[in-house]
C-alpha positions as CSV (number, residue, x, y, z in Angstrom):
1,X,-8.9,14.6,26.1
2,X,-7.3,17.0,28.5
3,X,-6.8,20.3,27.4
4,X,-4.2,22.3,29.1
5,X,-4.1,26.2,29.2
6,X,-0.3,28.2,28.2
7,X,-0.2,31.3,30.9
8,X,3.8,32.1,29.8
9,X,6.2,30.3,27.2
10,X,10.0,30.5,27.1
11,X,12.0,29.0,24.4
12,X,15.2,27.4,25.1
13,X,15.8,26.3,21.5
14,X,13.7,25.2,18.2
15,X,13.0,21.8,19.7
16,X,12.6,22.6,23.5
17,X,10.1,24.9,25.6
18,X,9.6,25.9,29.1
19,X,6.2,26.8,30.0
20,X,3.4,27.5,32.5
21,X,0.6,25.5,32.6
22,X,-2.6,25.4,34.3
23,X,-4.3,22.3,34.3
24,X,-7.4,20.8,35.5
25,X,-6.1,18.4,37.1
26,X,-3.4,19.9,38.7
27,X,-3.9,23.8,38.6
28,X,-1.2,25.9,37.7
29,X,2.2,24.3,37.1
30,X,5.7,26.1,36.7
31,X,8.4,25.3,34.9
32,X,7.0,22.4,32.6
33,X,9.4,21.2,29.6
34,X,7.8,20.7,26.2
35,X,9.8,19.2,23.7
36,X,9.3,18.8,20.0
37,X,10.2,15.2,19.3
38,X,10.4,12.8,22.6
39,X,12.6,10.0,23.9
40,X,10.4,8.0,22.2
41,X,10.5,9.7,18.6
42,X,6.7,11.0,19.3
43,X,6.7,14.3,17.7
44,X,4.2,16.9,19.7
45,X,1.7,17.8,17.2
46,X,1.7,21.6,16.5
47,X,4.7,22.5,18.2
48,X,5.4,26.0,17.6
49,X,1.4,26.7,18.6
50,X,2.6,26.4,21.8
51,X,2.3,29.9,22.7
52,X,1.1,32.0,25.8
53,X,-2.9,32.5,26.0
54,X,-3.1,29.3,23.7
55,X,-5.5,26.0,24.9
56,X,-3.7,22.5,23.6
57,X,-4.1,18.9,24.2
58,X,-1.5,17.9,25.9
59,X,-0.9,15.1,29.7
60,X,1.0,16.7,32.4
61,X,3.4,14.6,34.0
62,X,5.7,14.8,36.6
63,X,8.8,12.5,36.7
64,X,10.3,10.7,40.0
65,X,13.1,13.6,40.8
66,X,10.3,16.1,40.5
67,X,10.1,17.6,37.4
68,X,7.4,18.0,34.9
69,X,6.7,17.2,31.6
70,X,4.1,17.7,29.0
71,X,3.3,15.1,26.6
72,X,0.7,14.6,23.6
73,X,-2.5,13.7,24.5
74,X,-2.9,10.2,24.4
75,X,-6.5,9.6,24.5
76,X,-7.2,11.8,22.2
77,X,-4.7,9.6,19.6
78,X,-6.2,6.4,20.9
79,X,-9.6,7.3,20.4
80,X,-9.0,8.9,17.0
81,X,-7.2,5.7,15.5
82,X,-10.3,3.2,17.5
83,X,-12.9,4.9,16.1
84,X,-11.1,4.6,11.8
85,X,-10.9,1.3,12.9
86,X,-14.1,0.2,14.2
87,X,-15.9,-0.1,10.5
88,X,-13.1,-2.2,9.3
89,X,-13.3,-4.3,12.6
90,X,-16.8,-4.9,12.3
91,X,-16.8,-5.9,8.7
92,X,-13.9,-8.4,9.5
93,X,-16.2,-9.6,12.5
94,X,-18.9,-10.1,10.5
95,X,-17.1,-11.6,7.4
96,X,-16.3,-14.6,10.3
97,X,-19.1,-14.8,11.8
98,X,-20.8,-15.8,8.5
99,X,-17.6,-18.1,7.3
100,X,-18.4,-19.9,10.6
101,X,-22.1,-20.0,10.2
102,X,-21.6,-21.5,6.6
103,X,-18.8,-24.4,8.2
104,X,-21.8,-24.6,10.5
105,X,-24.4,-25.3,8.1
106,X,-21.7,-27.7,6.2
107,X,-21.2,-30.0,9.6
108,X,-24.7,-29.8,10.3
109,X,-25.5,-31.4,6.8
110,X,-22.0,-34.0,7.1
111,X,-23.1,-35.2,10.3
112,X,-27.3,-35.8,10.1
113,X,-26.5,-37.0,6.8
114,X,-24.2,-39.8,8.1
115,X,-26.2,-40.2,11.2
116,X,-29.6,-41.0,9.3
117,X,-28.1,-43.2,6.8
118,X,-26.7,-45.7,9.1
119,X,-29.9,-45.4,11.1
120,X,-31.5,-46.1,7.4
121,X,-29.3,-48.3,6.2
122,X,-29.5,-50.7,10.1
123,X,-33.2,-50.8,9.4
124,X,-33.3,-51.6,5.9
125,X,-32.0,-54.9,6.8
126,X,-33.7,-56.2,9.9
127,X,-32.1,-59.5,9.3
128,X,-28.4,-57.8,9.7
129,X,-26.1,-57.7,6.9
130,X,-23.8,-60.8,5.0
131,X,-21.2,-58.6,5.7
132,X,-19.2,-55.1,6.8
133,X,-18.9,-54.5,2.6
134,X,-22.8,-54.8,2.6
135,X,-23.8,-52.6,5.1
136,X,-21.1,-50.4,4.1
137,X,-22.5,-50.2,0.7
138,X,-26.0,-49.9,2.1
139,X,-24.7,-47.0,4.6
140,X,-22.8,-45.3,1.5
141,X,-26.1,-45.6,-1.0
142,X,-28.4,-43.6,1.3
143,X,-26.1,-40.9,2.4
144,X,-25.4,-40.1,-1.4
145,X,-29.5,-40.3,-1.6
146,X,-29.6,-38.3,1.9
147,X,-26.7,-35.7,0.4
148,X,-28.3,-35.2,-3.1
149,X,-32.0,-34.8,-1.5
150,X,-30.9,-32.3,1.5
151,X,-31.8,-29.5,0.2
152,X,-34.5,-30.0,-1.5
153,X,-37.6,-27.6,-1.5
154,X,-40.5,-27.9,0.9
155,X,-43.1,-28.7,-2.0
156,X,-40.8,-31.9,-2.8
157,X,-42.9,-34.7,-2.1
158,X,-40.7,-37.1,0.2
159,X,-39.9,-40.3,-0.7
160,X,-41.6,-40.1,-4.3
C-alpha cells in the first residue's frame, strides 16, 4: 500500500481537488488533481479527508502530456478482496479435490474389477469357451462376485 502525505489542498469544486503531495516514490509533487469519482466510476474512498497535514492511500500518476493524478490505492483493494476470498477458495479447492479422489476410488474399483474378471473368467476355462455368450457370461459372473466382495473387511476370509 502506498501512503501519500497532503502538504496543501485547494478545492476547485465538491468533486475535484488540487493538491500537493509528497510521495515516497516520487518526493514532493505539485499540482496533483484528485477527483471524487473517476473516468472509470471508481469513487476515491474518503474524499473530503483529503485535507492538508493528512496521510491517505492513494497511487501517483503522471499522464503522457505531463500531468499528475492521484488514484485509489490499488493494492491495497486487491489485497483486501484476495485475502475474503481465500477461505472460500480453499474450501472450493478442497471440495474438488475430494470429488476427484472419490471418481478416483470409483475407476480404480470399475477397472481392476473388470480386469481380474476376465483374467478369472480366461482361467476358469483352460479348455477356451463354446462361445463369446459363454465367456461373456463367465466374465459378467465374477465381476458381479469381484464388485459385491470389493470392499469387504480385512478379517473376511477370501474365497470362503
Amino acid at each position: 500500500m502506498n501512503k501519500v502525505h497532503i502538504e496543501w489542498v485547494e478545492n476547485k469544486s465538491n468533486d475535484w481537488k488540487i493538491v500537493t503531495v509528497t510521495d515516497p516514490k516520487h518526493g514532493k509533487v505539485d499540482n496533483v488533481s484528485v477527483n471524487r469519482v473517476n473516468k472509470k466510476g471508481e469513487t476515491f474512498p474518503n474524499f473530503d479527508a483529503i485535507v492538508a497535514g493528512a496521510d491517505i492511500a492513494g497511487d501517483l500518476w503522471q499522464s503522457p502530456a505531463g500531468k499528475w493524478y492521484l488514484f485509489e490505492a490499488k493494492t491495497q483493494g486487491f489485497f483486501a478482496k484476495k485475502e475474503g476470498m481465500g477461505e472460500k477458495m480453499l474450501e472450493k479447492k478442497a471440495a474438488s479435490i475430494e470429488k476427484s479422489q472419490d471418481r478416483k476410488a470409483e475407476d480404480i474399483k470399475i477397472s481392476s474389477t473388470f480386469r481380474a474378471a476376465v483374467e478369472l473368467a480366461v482361467a476358469q476355462s483352460a479348455k477356451g469357451f463354446d462361445s463369446f455368450e459363454d465367456l461373456k457370461g463367465s466374465i459378467e459372473n465374477w465381476r458381479q462376485w469381484l464388485w459385491q466382495h470389493y470392499d469387504a473387511p480385512e478379517s473376511y476370509p477370501p474365497f470362503n
